[in-house]
C-alpha positions in Angstrom: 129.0 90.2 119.4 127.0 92.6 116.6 130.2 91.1 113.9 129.4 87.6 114.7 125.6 88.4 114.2 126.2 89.8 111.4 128.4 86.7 110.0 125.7 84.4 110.9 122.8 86.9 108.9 125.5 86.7 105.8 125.5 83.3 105.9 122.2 83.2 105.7 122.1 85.1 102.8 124.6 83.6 100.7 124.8 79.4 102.1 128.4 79.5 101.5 131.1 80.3 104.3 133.2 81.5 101.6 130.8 84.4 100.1 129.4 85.1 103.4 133.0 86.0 104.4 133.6 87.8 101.4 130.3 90.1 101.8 131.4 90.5 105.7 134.9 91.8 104.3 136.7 88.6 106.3 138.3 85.5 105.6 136.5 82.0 105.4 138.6 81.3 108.8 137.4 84.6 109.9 134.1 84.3 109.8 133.7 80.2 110.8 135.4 81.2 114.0 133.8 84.0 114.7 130.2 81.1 114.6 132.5 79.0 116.1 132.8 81.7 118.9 128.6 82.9 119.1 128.1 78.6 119.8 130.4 78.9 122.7 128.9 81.4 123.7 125.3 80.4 123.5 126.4 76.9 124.7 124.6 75.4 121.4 125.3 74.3 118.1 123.8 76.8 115.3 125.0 75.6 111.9 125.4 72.1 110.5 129.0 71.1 109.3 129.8 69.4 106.5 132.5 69.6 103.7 130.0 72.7 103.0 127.3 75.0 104.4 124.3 72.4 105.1 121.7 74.7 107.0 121.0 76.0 110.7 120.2 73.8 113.4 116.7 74.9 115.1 118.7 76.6 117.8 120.5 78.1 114.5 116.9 79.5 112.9 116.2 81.0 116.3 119.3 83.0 116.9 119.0 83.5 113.5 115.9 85.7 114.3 117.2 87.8 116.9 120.5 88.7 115.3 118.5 90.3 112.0 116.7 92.0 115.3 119.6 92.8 117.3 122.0 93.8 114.4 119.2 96.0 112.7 118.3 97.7 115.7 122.2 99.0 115.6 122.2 100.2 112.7 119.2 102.2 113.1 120.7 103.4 116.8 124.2 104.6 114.9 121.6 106.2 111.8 119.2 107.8 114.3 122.5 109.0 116.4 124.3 110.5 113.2 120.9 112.4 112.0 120.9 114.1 115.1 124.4 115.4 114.6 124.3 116.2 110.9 120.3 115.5 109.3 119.4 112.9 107.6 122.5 111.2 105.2 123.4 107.8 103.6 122.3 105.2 101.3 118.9 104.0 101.1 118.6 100.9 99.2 115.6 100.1 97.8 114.5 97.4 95.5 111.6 96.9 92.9 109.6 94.3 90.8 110.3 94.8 87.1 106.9 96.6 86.2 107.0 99.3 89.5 110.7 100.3 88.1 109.1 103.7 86.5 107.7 104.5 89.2 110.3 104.8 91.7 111.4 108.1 90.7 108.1 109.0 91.6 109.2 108.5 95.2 113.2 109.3 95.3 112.9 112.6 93.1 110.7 114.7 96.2 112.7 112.5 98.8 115.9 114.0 97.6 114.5 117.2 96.9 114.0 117.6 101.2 116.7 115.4 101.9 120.1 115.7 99.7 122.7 114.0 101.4 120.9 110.3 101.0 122.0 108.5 98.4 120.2 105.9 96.3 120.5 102.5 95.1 117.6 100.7 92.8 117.8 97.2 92.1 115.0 95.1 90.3 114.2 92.0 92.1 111.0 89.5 91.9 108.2 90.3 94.8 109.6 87.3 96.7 113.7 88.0 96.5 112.3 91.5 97.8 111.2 89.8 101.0 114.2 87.8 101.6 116.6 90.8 101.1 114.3 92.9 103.4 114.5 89.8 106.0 118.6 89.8 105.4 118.9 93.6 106.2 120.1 93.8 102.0 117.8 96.6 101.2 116.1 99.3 103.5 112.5 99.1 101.3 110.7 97.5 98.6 108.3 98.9 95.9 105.9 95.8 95.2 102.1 93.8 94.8 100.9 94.3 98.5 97.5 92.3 97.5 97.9 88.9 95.7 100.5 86.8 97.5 101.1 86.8 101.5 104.0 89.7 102.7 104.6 88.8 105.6 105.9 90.7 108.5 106.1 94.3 107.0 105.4 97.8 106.8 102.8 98.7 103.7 101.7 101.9 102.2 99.8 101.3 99.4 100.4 103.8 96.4 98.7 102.9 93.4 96.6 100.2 91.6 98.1 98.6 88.7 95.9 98.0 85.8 97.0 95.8 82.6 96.6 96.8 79.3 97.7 95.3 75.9 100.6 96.4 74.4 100.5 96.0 70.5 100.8 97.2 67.1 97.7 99.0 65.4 97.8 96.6 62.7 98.3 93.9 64.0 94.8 91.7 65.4 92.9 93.6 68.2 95.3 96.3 67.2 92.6 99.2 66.4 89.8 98.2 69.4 89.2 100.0 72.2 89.2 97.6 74.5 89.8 93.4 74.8 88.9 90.3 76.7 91.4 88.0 78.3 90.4 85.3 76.4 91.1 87.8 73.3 94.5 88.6 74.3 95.2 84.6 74.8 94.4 84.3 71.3 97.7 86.7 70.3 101.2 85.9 70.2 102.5 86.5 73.6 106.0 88.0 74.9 105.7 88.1 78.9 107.3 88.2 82.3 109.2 84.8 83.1 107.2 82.9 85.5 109.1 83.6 88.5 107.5 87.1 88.4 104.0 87.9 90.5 103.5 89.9 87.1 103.4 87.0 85.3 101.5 84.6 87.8 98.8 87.6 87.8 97.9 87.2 84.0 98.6 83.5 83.5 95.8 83.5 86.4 93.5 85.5 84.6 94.0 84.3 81.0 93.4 81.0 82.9 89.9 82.6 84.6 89.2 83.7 81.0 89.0 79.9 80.2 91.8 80.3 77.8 94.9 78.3 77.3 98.0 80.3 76.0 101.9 79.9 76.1 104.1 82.5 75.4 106.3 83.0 72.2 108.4 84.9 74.3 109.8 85.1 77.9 112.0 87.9 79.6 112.4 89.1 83.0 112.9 92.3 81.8 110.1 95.0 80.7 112.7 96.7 78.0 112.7 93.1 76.3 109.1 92.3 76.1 108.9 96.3 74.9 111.1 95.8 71.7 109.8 92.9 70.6 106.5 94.7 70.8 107.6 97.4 68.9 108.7 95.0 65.6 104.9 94.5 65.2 104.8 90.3 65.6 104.5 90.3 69.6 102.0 91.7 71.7 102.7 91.8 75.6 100.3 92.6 78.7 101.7 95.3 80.4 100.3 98.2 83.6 99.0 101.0 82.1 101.4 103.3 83.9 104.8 100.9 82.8 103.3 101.1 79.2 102.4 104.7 78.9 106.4 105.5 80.8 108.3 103.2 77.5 106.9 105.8 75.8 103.9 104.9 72.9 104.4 105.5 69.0 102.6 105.5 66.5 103.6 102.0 66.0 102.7 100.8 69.6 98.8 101.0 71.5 98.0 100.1 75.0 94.2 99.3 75.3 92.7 98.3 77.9 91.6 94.7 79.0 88.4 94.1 80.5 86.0 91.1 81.2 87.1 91.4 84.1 88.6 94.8 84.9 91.3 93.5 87.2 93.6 95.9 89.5 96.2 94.7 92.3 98.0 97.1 94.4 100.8 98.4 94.2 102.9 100.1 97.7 106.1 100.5 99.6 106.8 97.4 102.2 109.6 98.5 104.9 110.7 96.5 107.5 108.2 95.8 111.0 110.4 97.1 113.4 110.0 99.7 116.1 112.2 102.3 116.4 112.6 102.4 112.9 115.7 104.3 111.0 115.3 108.2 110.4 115.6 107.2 106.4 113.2 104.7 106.5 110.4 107.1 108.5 111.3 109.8 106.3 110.7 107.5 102.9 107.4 106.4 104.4 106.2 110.0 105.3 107.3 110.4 101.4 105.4 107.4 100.0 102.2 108.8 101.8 102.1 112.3 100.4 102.8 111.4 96.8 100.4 108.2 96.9 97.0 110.5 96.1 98.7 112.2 93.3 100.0 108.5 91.7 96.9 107.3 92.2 95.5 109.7 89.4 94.1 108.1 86.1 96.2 109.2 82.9 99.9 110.3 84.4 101.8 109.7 81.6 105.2 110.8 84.0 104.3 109.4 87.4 108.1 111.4 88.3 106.8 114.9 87.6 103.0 114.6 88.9 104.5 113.1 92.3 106.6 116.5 91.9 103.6 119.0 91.8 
C-alpha cells in the first residue's frame, strides 16, 4: 500500500505517468497498475485517463491528502526507528529562495558540527516551488519570506529580517549617498530578480508605493547574475543587506541603504505540520532557534561564522 501511495504523490509531482515512474524507480506499466490497484481497492476512480495524465478526480485530491500523510508518517517511523539504533544520519534536503542562499550555511555548519552523519542537499527554489516540494515530501525544509505571501500549513521559525539596500557603483548616480528613496532607485538602471521571485514582487511593490514606474534593464533568477552586472559599473540592483554584504563589496561596488520607507520582511525556516515529526527535522528546528538571535545581529558580514560563535 505505502508504494502505491507513493506512485500516486509522484504523479502528483510530475503530471506525467512516465516521469512519475521514472522518479519511483518503476516502469510506466508499473506504476499505472499499481493506481490501477489503490482504485480497486478504494472502490473509486482517483485519476482521469486520457491519451495522458489529465488530473485527479475529487475522490483523487482526497486520497491524495492522506497518502502525503500516511507515506510521510513512514518515513519519519523508519528515521525515528534508525536514530534510536545509531543517532541521528541521512540526507536532509532543504531548499532556499535565491537571496536566503548565503545564509544557509548559517544553519547547516553548527547542525553538522552536533550531528555528522546527516548529509545535505541545497537547492534554490522560488517561495512558492518551496511549498509544493514540501507538500510532495521533495525536501525536508525550506529557508524563505514567512511574512508577505500566505504559507500555508507549516512549521515557521523566524530567523532574521531582510532589509534591501542598493547595490551600485560609487560613481555611478546615487553612488556616493548615504542613503536613497525608492522613488530614487526607480530612477536607475535596474538588473533584478525575474518576476516569479517574492524578491522581486517585494520591490516592484514598493518602487510602485513610491509612486514610481520602472522596468528593468535586466532580469535573472540568479543573485550571481544581477551581482556581475553590478560590478561593470552600468547596472545597479536592490539587494538584502546580508546577500550583498556575503558577494563580497569592492571598492568598485556600495550597498546603501533604502529608506522612505524602511521596509523589512522576515525571513525563517518552514518545516512540514505534522506531528510526530522526523528526528532530522526536530533537530534542524532546535538548530534554527539557537542561531536565530545571533543572525538577527545588525552588521554580520559572515552570517556562517557568527551563527558559529
Amino acid at each position: 500500500m505505502i508504494d502505491k501511495l507513493e506512485y500516486l504523490i509522484a504523479l502528483a509531482r510530475e503530471r506525467h505517468f512516465g516521469r512519475a515512474g521514472e522518479a519511483c524507480g518503476v516502469t510506466q506499466p508499473t506504476l499505472s497498475a499499481g493506481i490501477k490497484q489503490l482504485e480497486d481497492t478504494l472502490g473509486v476512480l482517483l485519476v482521469q485517463r486520457g491519451s495522458r495524465f489529465m488530473g485527479f478526480t475529487p475522490e483523487g485530491e482526497r486520497t491524495l491528502e492522506w497518502a502525503r500523510r500516511i507515506v510521510a508518517d513512514s518515513r519519519a517511523m523508519r528515521q525515528d526507528i534508525d536514530a534510536l539504533k545509531r543517532g541521528l544520519a541521512g540526507p536532509l534536503r532543504i531548499a532556499a529562495i535565491p537571496t536566503a542562499l548565503p545564509m544557509v550555511a548559517a544553519l547547516t555548519t553548527p547542525f553538522r558540527a552536533r550531528h555528522p552523519d546527516v548529509r545535505f542537499t541545497v537547492i534554490s527554489r522560488t517561495s512558492i516551488e518551496i511549498l509544493n516540494h514540501l507538500e510532495n515530501l521533495e525536501i525536508d525544509a525550506g529557508l524563505t519570506y514567512l511574512d508577505n505571501e500566505p504559507l500555508g500549513r507549516v512549521n515557521t521559525v523566524p530567523l532574521y529580517r531582510e532589509r534591501y539596500r542598493l547595490v551600485t557603483s560609487p560613481q555611478s548616480r546615487y553612488g556616493e549617498r548615504d542613503a536613497v528613496t525608492w522613488a530614487e532607485v526607480a530612477e536607475l538602471q535596474l538588473a533584478l530578480l525575474t518576476p516569479d521571485m517574492q524578491n522581486r514582487r517585494i520591490v516592484d511593490s514598493l518602487l510602485a508605493a513610491a509612486g514610481a514606474s520602472h522596468k528593468p534593464t535586466l532580469e535573472s533568477n540568479s543573485m550571481i547574475v544581477l551581482f556581475t552586472h553590478v560590478r561593470t559599473g552600468l547596472w545597479a540592483s536592490v539587494m538584502p543587506a546580508m546577500l550583498a554584504d556575503s558577494l563580497g563589496l569592492t571598492s568598485v561596488v556600495r550597498s546603501i541603504p533604502i529608506v522612505e520607507p524602511d521596509i523589512s520582511h522576515s525571513i525563517g525556516l518552514v518545516v512540514p505540520h505534522r506531528e510526530p515529526t522526523t528526528p532530522i527535522t526536530a533537530a534542524l528546528v532546535a538548530e534554527a532557534r539557537r542561531i536565530a538571535p545571533k543572525l538577527e545581529q545588525s552588521g554580520i558580514a559572515d552570517p556562517a561564522i557568527a551563527a558559529m560563535q
